[in-house]
PDB file of N, H, CA, C and O in Angstrom:
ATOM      1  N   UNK A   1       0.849  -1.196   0.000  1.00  0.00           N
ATOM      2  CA  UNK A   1       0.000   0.000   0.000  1.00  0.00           C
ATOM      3  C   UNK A   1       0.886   1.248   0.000  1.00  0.00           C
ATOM      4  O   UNK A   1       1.794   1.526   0.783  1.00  0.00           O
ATOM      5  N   UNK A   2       0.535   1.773  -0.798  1.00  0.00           N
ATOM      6  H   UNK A   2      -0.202   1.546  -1.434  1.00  0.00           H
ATOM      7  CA  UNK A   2       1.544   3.192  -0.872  1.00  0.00           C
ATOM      8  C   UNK A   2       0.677   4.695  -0.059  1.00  0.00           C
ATOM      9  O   UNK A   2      -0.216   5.335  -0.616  1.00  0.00           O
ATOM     10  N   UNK A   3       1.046   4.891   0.877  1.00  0.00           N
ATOM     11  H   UNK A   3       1.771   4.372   1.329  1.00  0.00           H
ATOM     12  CA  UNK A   3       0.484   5.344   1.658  1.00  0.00           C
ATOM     13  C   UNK A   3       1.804   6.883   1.473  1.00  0.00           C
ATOM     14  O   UNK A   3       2.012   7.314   2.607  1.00  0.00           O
ATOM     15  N   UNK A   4       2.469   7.532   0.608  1.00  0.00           N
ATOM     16  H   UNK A   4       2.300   7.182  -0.314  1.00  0.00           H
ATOM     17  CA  UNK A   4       3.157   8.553   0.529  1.00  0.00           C
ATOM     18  C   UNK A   4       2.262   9.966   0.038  1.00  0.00           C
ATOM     19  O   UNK A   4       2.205  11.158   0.338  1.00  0.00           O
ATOM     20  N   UNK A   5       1.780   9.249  -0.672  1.00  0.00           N
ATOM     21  H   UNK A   5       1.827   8.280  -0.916  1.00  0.00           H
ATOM     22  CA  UNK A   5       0.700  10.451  -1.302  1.00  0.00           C
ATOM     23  C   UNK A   5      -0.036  10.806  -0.538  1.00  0.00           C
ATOM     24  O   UNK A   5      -0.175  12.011  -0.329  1.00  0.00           O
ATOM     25  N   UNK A   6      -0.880   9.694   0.252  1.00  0.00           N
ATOM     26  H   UNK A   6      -0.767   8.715   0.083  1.00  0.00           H
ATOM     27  CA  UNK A   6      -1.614  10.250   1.601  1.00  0.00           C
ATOM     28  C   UNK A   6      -1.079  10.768   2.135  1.00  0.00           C
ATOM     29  O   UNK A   6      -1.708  11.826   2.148  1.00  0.00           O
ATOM     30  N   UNK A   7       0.007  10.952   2.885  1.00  0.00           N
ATOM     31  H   UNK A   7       0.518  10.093   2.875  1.00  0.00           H
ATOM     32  CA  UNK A   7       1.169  11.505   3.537  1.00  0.00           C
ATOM     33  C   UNK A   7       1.055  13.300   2.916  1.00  0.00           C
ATOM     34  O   UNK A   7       0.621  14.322   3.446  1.00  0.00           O
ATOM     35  N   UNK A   8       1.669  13.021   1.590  1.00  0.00           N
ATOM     36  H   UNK A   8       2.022  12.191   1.159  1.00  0.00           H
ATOM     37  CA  UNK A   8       1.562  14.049   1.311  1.00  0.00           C
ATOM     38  C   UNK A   8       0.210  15.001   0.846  1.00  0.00           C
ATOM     39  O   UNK A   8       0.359  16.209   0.665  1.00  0.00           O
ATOM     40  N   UNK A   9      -0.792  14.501   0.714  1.00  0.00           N
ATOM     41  H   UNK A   9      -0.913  13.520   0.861  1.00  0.00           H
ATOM     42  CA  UNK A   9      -1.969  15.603   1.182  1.00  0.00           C
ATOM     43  C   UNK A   9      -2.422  16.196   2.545  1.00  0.00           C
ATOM     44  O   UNK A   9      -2.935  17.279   2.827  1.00  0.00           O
ATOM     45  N   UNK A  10      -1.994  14.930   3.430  1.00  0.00           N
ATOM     46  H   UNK A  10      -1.576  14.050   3.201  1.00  0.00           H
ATOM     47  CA  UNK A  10      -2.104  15.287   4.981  1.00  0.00           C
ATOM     48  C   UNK A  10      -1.757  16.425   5.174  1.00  0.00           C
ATOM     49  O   UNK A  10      -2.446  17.305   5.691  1.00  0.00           O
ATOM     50  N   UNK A  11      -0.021  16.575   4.547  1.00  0.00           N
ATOM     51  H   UNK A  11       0.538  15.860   4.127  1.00  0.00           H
ATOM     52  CA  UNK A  11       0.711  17.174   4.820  1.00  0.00           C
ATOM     53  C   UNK A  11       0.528  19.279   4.512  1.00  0.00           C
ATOM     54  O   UNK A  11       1.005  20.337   4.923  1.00  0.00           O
ATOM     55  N   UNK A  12      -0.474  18.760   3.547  1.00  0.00           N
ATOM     56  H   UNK A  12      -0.861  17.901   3.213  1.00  0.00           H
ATOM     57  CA  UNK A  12      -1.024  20.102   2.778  1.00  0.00           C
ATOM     58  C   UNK A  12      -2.421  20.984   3.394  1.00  0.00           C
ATOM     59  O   UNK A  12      -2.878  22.091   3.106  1.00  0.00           O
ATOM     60  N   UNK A  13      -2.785  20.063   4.243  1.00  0.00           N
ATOM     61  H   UNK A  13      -2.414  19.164   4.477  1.00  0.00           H
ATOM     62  CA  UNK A  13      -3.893  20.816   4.706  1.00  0.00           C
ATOM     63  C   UNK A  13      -3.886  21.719   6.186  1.00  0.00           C
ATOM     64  O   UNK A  13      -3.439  21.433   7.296  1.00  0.00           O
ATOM     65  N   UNK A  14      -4.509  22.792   5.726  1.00  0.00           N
ATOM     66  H   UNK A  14      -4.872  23.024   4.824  1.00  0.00           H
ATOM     67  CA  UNK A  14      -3.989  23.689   6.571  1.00  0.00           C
ATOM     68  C   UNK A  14      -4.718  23.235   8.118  1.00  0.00           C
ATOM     69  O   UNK A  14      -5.597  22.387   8.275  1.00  0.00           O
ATOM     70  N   UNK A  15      -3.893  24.288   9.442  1.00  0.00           N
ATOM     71  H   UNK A  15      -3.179  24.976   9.315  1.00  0.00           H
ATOM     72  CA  UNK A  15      -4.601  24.402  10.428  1.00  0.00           C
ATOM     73  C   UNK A  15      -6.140  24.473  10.764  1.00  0.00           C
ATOM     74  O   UNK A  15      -6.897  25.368  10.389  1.00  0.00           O
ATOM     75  N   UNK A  16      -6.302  23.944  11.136  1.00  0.00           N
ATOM     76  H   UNK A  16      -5.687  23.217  11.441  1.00  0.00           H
ATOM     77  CA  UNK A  16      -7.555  25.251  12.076  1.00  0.00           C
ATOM     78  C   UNK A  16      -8.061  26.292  12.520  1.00  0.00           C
ATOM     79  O   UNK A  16      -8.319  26.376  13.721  1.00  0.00           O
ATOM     80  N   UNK A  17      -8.276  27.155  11.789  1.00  0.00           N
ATOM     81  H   UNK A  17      -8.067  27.087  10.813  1.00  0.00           H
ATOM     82  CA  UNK A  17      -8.537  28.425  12.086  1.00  0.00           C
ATOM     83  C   UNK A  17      -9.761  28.994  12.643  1.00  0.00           C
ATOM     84  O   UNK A  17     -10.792  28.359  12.425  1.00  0.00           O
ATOM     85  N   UNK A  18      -9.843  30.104  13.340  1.00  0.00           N
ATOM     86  H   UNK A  18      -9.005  30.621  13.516  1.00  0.00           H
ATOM     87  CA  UNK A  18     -11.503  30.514  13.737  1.00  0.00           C
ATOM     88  C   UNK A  18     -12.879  30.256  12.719  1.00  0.00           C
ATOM     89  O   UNK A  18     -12.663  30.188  11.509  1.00  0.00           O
ATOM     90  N   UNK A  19     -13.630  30.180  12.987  1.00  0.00           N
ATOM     91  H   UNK A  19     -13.806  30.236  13.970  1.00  0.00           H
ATOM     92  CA  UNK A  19     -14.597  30.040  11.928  1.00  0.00           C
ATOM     93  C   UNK A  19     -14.511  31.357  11.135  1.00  0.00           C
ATOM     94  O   UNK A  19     -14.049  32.455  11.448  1.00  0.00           O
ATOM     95  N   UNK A  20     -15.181  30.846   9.859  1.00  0.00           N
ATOM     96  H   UNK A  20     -15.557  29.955   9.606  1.00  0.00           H
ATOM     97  CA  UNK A  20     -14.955  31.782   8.475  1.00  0.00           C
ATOM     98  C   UNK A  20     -13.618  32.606   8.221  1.00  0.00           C
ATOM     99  O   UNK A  20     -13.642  33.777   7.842  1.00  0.00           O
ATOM    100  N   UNK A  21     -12.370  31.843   8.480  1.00  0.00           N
ATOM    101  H   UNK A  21     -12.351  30.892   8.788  1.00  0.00           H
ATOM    102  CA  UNK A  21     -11.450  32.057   8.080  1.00  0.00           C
ATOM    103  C   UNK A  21     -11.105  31.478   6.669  1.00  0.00           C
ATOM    104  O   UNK A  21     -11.744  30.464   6.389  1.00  0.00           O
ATOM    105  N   UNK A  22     -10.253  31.903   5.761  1.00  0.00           N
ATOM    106  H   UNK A  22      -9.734  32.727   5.988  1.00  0.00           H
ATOM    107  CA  UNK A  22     -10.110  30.817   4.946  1.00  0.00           C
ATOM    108  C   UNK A  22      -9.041  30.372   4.369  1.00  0.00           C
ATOM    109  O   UNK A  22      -8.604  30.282   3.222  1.00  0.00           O
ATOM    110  N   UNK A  23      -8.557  29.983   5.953  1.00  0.00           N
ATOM    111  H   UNK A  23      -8.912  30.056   6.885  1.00  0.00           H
ATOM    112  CA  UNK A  23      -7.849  28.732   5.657  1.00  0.00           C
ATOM    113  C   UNK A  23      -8.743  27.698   5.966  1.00  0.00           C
ATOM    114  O   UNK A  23      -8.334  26.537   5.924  1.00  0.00           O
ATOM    115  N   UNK A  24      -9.956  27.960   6.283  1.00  0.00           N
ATOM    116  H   UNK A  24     -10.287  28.902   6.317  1.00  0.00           H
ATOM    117  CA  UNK A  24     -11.135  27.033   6.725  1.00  0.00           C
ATOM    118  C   UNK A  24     -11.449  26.348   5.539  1.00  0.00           C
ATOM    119  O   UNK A  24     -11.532  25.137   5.334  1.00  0.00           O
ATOM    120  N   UNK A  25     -11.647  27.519   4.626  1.00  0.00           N
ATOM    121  H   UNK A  25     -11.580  28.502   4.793  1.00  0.00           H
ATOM    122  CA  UNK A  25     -12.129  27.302   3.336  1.00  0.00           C
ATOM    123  C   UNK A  25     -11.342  26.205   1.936  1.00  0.00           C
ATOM    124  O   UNK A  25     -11.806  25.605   0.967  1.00  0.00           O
ATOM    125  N   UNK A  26      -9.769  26.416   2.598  1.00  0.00           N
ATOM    126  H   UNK A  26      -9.392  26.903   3.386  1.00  0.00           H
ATOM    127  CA  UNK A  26      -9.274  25.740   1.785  1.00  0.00           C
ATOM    128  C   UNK A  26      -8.922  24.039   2.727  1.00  0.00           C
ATOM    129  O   UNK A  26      -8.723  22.860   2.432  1.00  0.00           O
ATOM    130  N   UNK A  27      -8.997  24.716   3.697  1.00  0.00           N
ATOM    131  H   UNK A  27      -9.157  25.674   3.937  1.00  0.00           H
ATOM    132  CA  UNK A  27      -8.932  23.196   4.532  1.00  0.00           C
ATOM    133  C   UNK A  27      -9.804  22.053   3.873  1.00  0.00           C
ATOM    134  O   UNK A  27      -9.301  20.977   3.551  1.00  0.00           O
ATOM    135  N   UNK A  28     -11.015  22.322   3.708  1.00  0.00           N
ATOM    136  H   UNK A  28     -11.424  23.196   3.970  1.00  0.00           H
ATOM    137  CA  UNK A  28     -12.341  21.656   3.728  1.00  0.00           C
ATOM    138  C   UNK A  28     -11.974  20.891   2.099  1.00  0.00           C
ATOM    139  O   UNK A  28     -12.220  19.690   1.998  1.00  0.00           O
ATOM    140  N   UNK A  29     -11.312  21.739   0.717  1.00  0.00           N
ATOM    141  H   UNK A  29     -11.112  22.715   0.800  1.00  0.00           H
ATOM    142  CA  UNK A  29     -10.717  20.885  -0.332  1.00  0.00           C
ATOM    143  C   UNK A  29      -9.998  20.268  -0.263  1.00  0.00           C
ATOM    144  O   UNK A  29      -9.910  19.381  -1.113  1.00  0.00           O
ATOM    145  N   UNK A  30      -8.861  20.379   0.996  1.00  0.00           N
ATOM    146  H   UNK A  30      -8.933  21.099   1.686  1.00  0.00           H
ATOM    147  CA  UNK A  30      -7.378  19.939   1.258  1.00  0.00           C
ATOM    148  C   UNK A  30      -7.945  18.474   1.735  1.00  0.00           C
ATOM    149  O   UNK A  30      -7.545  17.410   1.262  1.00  0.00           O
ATOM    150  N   UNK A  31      -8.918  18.600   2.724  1.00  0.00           N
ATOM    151  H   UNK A  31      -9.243  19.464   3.108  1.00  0.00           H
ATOM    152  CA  UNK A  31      -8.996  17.451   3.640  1.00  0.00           C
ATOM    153  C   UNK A  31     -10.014  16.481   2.517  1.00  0.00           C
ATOM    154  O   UNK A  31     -10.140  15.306   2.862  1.00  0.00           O
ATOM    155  N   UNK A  32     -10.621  16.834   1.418  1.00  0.00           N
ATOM    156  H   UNK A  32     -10.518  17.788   1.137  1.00  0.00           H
ATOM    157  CA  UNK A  32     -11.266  16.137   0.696  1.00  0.00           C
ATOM    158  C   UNK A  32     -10.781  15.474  -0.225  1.00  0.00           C
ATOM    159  O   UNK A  32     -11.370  14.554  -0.793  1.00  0.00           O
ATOM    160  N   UNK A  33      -9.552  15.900  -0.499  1.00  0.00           N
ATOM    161  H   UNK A  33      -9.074  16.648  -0.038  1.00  0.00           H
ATOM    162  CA  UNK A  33      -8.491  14.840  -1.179  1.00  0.00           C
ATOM    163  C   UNK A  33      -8.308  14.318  -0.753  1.00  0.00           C
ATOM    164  O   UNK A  33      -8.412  13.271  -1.393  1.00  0.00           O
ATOM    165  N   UNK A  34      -7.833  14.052   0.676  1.00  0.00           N
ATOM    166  H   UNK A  34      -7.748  14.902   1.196  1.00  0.00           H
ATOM    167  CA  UNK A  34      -7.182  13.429   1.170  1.00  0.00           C
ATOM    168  C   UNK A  34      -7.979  12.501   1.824  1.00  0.00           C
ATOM    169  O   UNK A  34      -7.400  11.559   2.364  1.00  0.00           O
ATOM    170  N   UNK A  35      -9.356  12.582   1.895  1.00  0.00           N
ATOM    171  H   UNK A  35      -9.826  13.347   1.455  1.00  0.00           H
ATOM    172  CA  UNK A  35     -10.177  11.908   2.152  1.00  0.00           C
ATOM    173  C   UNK A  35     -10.553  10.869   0.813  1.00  0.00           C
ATOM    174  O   UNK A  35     -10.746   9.665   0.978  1.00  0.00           O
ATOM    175  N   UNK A  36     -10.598  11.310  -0.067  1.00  0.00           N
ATOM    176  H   UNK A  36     -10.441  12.289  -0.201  1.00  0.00           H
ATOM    177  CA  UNK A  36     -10.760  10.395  -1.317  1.00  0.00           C
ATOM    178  C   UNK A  36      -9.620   9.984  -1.836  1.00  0.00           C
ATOM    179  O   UNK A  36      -9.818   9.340  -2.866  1.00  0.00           O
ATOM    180  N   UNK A  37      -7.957  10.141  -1.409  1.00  0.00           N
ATOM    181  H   UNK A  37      -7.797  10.664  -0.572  1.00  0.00           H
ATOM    182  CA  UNK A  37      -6.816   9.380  -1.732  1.00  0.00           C
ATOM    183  C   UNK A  37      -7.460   8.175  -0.436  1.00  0.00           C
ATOM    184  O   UNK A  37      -7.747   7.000  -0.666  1.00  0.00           O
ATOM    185  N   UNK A  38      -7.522   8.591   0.357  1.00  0.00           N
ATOM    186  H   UNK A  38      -7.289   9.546   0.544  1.00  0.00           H
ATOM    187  CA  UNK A  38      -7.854   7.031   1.621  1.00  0.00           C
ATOM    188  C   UNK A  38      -8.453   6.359   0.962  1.00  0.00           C
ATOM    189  O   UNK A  38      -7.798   5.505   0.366  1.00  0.00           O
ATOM    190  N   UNK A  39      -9.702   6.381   0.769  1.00  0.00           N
ATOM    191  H   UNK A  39     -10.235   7.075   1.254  1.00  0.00           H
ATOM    192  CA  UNK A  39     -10.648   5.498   0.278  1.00  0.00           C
ATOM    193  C   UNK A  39     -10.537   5.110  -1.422  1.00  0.00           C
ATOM    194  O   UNK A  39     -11.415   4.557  -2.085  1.00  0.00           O
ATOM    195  N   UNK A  40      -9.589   5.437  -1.760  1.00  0.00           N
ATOM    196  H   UNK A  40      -8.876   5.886  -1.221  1.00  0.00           H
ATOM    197  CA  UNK A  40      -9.143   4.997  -2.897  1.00  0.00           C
ATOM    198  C   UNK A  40      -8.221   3.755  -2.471  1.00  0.00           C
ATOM    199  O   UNK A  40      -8.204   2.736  -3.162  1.00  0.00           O
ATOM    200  N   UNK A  41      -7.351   3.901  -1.146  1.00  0.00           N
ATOM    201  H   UNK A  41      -7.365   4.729  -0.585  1.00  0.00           H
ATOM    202  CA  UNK A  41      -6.400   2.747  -0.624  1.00  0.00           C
ATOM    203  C   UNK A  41      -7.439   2.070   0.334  1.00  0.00           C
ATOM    204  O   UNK A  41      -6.984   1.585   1.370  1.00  0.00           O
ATOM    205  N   UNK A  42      -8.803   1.984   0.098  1.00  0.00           N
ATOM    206  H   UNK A  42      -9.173   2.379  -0.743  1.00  0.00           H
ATOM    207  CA  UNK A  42      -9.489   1.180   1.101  1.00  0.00           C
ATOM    208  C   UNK A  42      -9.256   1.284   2.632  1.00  0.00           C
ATOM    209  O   UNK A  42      -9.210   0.329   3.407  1.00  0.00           O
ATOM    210  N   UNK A  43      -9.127   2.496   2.919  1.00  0.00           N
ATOM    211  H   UNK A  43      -9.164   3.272   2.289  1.00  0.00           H
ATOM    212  CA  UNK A  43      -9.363   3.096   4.463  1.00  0.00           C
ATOM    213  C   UNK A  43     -10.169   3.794   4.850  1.00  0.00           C
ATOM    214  O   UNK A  43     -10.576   4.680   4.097  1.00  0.00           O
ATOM    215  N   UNK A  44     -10.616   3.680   5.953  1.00  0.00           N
ATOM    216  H   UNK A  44     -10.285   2.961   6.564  1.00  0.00           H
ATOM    217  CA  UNK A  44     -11.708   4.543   6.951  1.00  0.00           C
ATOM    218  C   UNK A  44     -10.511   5.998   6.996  1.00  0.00           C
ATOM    219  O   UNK A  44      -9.294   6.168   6.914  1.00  0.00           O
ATOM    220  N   UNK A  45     -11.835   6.882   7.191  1.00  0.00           N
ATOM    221  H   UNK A  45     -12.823   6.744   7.258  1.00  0.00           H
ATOM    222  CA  UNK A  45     -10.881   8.463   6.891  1.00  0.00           C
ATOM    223  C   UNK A  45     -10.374   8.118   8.683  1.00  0.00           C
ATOM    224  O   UNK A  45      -9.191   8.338   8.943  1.00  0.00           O
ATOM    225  N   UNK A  46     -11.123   7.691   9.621  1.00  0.00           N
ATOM    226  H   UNK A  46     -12.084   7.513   9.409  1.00  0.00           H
ATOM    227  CA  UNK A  46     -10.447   7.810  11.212  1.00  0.00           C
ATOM    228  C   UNK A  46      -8.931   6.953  10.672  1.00  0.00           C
ATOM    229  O   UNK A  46      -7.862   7.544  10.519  1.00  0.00           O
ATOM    230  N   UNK A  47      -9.104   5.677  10.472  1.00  0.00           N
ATOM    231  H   UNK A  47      -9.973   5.197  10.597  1.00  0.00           H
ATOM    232  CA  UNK A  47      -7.790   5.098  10.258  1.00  0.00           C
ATOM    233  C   UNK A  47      -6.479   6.211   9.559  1.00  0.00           C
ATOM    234  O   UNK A  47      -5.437   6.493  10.150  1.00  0.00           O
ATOM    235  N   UNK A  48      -6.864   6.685   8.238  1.00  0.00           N
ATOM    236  H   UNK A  48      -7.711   6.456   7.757  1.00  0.00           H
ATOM    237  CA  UNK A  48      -6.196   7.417   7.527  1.00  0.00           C
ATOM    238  C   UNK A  48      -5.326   8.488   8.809  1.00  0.00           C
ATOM    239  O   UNK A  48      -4.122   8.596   9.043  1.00  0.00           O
ATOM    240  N   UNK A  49      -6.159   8.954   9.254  1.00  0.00           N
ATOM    241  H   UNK A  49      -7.137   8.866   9.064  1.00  0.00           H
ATOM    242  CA  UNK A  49      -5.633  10.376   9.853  1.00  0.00           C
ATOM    243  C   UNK A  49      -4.917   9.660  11.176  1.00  0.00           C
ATOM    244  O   UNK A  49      -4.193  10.384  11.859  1.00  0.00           O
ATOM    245  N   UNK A  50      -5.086   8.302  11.555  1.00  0.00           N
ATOM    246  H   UNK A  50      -5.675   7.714  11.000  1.00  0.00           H
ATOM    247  CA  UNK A  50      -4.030   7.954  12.524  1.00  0.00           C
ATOM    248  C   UNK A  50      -2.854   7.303  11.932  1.00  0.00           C
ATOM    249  O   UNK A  50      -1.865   7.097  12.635  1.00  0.00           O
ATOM    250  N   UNK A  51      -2.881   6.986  10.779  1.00  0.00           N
ATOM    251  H   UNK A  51      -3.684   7.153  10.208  1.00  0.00           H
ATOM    252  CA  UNK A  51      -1.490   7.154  10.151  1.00  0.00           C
ATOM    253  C   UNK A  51      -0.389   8.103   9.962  1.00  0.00           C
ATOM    254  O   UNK A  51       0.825   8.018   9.777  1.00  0.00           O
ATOM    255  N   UNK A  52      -1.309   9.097  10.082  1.00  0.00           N
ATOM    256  H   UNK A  52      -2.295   9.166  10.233  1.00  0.00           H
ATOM    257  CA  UNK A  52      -0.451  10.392   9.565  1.00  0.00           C
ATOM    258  C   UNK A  52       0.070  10.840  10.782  1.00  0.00           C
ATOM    259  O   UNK A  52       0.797  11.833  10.814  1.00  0.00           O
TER     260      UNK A  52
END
């Protein structure tokens, strides 16, 4: 399982910021890749993010 790419979208998504910030805004695309690289490698997004 090549789990680098996941790695590297993890790696891209921003903090947490106050609401309606937007790094909020870009978080929410960041984390949706990276949510659909997981489940492209057949992982639960909880599993995914305890890899990282």
């Amino acid at each position: 399982m090549n789990i680098d790419k996941l790695l590297e979208l993890y790696k891209q998504i921003p903090p947490r910021g106050p609401r309606g910030m937007p790094s909020n805004w870009s978080r929410g695309g960041k984390t949706t890749m990276f949510t659909n690289e997981a489940r492209r490698l057949g992982l639960s997004n909880s599993e995914a993010f305890k890899l990282c």
